[in-house]
C-alpha positions in Angstrom: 5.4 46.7 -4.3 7.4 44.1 -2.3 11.4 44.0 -3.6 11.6 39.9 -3.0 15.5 40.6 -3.6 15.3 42.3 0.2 13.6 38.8 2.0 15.9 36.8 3.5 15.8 33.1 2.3 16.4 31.4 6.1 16.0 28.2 5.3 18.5 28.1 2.8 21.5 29.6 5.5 24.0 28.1 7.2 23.5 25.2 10.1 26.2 24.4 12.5 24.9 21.8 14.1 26.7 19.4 11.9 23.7 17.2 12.3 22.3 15.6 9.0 18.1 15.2 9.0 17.3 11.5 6.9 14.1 12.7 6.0 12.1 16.3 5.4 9.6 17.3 3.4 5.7 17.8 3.7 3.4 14.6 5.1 -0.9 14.4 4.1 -1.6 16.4 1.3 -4.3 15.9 -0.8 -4.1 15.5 -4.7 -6.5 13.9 -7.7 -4.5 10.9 -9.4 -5.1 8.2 -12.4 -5.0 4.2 -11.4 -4.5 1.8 -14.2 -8.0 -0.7 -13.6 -7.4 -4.2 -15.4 -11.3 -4.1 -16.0 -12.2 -0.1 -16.9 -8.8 1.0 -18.4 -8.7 3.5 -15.6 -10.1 5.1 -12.5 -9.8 8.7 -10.8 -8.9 8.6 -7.3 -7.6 11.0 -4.7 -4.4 10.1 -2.9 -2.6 11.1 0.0 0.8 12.2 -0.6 4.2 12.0 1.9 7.2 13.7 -0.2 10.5 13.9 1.8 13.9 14.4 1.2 17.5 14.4 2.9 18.9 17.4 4.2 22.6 17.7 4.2 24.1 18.9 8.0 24.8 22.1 6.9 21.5 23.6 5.5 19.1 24.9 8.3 16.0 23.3 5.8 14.8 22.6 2.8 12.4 24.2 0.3 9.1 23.3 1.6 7.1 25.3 -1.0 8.5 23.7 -3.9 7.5 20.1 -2.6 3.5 21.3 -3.5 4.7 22.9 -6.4 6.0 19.5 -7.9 2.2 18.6 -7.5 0.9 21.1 -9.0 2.9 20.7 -12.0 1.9 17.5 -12.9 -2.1 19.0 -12.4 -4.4 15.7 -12.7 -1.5 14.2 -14.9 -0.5 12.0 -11.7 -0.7 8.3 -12.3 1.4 5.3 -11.8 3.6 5.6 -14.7 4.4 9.2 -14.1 5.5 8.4 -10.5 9.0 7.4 -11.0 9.5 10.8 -13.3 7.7 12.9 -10.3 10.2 11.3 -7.9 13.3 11.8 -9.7 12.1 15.2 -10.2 11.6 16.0 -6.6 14.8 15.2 -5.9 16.6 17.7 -8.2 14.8 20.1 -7.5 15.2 20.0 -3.8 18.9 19.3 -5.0 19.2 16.5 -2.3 21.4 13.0 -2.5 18.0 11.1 -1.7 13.8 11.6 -1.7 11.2 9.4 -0.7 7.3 9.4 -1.6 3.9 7.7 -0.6 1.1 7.8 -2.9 -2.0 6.3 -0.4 -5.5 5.8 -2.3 -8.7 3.7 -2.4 -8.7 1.6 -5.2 -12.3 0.0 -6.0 -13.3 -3.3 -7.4 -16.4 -4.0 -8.8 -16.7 -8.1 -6.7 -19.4 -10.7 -8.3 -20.9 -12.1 -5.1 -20.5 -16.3 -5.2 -23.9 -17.7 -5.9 -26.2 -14.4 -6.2 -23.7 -12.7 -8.8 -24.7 -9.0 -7.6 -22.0 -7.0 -8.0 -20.9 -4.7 -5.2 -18.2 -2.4 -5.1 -15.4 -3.2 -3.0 -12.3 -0.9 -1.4 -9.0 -1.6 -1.2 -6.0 0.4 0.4 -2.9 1.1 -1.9 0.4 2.6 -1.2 2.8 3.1 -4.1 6.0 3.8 -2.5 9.2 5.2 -4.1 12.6 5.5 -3.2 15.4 7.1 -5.1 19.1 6.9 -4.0 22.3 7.0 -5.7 20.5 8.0 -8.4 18.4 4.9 -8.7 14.7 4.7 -8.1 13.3 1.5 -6.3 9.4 1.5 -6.7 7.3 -0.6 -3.9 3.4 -1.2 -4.5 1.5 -1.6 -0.8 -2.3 -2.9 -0.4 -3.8 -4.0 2.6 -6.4 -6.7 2.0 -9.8 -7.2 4.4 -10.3 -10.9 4.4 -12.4 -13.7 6.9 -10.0 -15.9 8.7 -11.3 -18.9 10.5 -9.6 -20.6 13.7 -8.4 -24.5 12.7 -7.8 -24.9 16.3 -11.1 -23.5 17.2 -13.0 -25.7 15.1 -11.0 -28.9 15.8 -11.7 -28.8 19.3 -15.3 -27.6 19.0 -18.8 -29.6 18.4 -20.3 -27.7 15.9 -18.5 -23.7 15.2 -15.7 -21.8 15.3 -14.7 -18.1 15.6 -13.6 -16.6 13.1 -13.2 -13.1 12.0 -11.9 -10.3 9.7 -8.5 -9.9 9.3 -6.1 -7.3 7.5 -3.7 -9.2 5.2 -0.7 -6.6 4.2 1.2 -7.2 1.5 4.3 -4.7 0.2 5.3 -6.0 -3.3 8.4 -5.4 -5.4 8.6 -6.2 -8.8 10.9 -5.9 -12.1 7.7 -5.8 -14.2 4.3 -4.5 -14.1 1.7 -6.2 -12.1 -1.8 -5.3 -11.8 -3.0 -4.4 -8.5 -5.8 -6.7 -9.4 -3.5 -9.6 -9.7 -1.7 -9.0 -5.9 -5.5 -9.0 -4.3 -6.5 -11.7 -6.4 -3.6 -14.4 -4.9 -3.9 -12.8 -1.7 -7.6 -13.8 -1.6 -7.1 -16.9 -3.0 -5.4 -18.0 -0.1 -7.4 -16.1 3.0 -9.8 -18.8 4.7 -13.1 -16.9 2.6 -12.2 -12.8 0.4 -15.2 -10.2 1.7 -18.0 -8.7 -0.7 -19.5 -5.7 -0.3 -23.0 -7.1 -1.1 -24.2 -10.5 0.0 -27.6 -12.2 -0.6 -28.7 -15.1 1.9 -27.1 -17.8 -0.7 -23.7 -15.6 -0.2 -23.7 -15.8 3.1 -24.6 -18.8 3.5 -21.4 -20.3 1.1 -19.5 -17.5 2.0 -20.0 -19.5 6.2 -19.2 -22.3 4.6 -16.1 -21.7 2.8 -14.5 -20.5 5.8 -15.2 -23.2 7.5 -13.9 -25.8 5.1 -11.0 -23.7 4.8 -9.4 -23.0 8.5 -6.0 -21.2 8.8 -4.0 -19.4 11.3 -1.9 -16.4 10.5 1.0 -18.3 10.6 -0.4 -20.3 7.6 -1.6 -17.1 5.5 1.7 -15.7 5.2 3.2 -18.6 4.1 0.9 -19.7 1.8 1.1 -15.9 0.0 4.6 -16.6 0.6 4.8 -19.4 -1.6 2.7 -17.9 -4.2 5.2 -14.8 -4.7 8.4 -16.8 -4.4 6.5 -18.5 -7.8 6.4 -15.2 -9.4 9.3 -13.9 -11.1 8.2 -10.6 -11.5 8.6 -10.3 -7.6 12.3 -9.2 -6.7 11.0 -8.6 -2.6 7.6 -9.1 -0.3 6.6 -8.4 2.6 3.1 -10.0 3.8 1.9 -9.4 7.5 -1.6 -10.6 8.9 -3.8 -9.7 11.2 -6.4 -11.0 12.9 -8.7 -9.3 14.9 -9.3 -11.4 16.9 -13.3 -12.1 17.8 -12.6 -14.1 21.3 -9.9 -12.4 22.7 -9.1 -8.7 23.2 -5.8 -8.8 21.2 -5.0 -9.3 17.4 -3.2 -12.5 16.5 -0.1 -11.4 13.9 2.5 -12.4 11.8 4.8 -11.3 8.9 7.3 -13.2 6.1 10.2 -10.5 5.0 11.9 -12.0 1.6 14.1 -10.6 -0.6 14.9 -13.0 -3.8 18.8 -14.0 -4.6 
């Protein structure tokens, strides 16, 4: 039998480096999780989890184990709500001044195509995003949005076309209220030159053409018109949107990004 009171606990010696680390912790680990779904009440996922922490100069590192074993706790309990607790926790038990996690998942939406109505499954990319310092949690929700963007200078100086093509829209929300993630894609694709389905009929396509067409915009104008949208919104505190356009004639992306933080 192994006498644990004879292993040495390195990590938890002396450094004299006097050099303080901002962040470390563990990065990619797997874990099942809970979503809130405006439509079902609720969908299982599996999420991606980056769990960091500071480490004071003069501590050679931090407990790596006990990041996992804040996980495992919470078994399949892990859902949005419990996210703030989890975080708060982390950084007690690591006993450090500041933590930081990212909770990355696919989030599905069942999308009605336009004229057709088939419904499709769609997949979006979420990051929930906490920070806790000074003893005060900040919680940021992340989704990156596939959309059709079509080029108004393209089709203004064009006979009959214009190239157009899929684009990333980015959006990193605060808020002092809750917010469905629903909602965020909704006004995101409300204001994209045509949102993607994951099944289209030849009707779809066809309005789906069309739409973009009759609805040109560069990235310059996506991010300010999402802009607008949030600066409406008084459950947004902060936003950042970003766009990118991959672009279909070139072999570079177009991009741009608004950075707001409300008085």
């Amino acid at each position: 039998m192994v006498q644990t009171s004879t292993i040495a606990d390195v990590q938890n010696s002396e450094d004299l480096r006097q050099i303080p680390i901002n962040k470390v912790g563990i990065k990619d680990i797997r874990h099942p999780i809970r979503v809130k779904d405006r439509s079902e009440g609720e969908q299982g996922t599996i999420a991606m989890f980056n769990m960091y922490v500071n480490l004071p100069h003069n501590y050679k590192g931090t407990h790596m184990s006990r990041f996992v074993e804040i996980l495992n706790t919470h078994d399949r309990e892990i859902s949005i709500n419990s996210f703030p607790d989890m975080l708060s926790e982390m950084v007690e038990r690591l006993e450090a001044e500041s933590g930081h996690i990212e909770m990355s998942f696919p989030y599905f939406i069942n999308k009605e195509a336009p004229i057709s109505k088939v419904k499709s499954l769609l997949d979006y990319e979420v990051t929930l995003i906490g920070e806790r310092t000074d003893g005060q949690n900040k919680m940021f929700t992340k989704i990156i949005i596939p959309a059709t963007s079509l080029c108004p200078c393209s089709k203004k100086i064009s006979e009959y076309g214009a190239h157009n093509q899929r684009s990333h829209i980015t959006v990193t929300v605060e808020a002092n209220d809750f917010v469905w993630i629903e909602e965020i894609i909704e006004l995101v694709e409300q204001e994209v030159s045509c949102e993607l389905y994951g099944l289209l009929k030849r009707p779809d396509e066809k309005y789906v053409t069309e739409r973009a067409y009759d609805n040109p915009k560069f990235v310059e104008d996506i991010v300010r018109d999402i802009a607008l949208r949030f600066n409406q919104d008084n459950r947004v505190t902060s936003y950042i949107v970003e766009s990118e356009n991959f672009e279909s004639i070139h072999n570079h992306s177009a991009y741009a990004l608004i950075e707001h933080t409300k008085a």
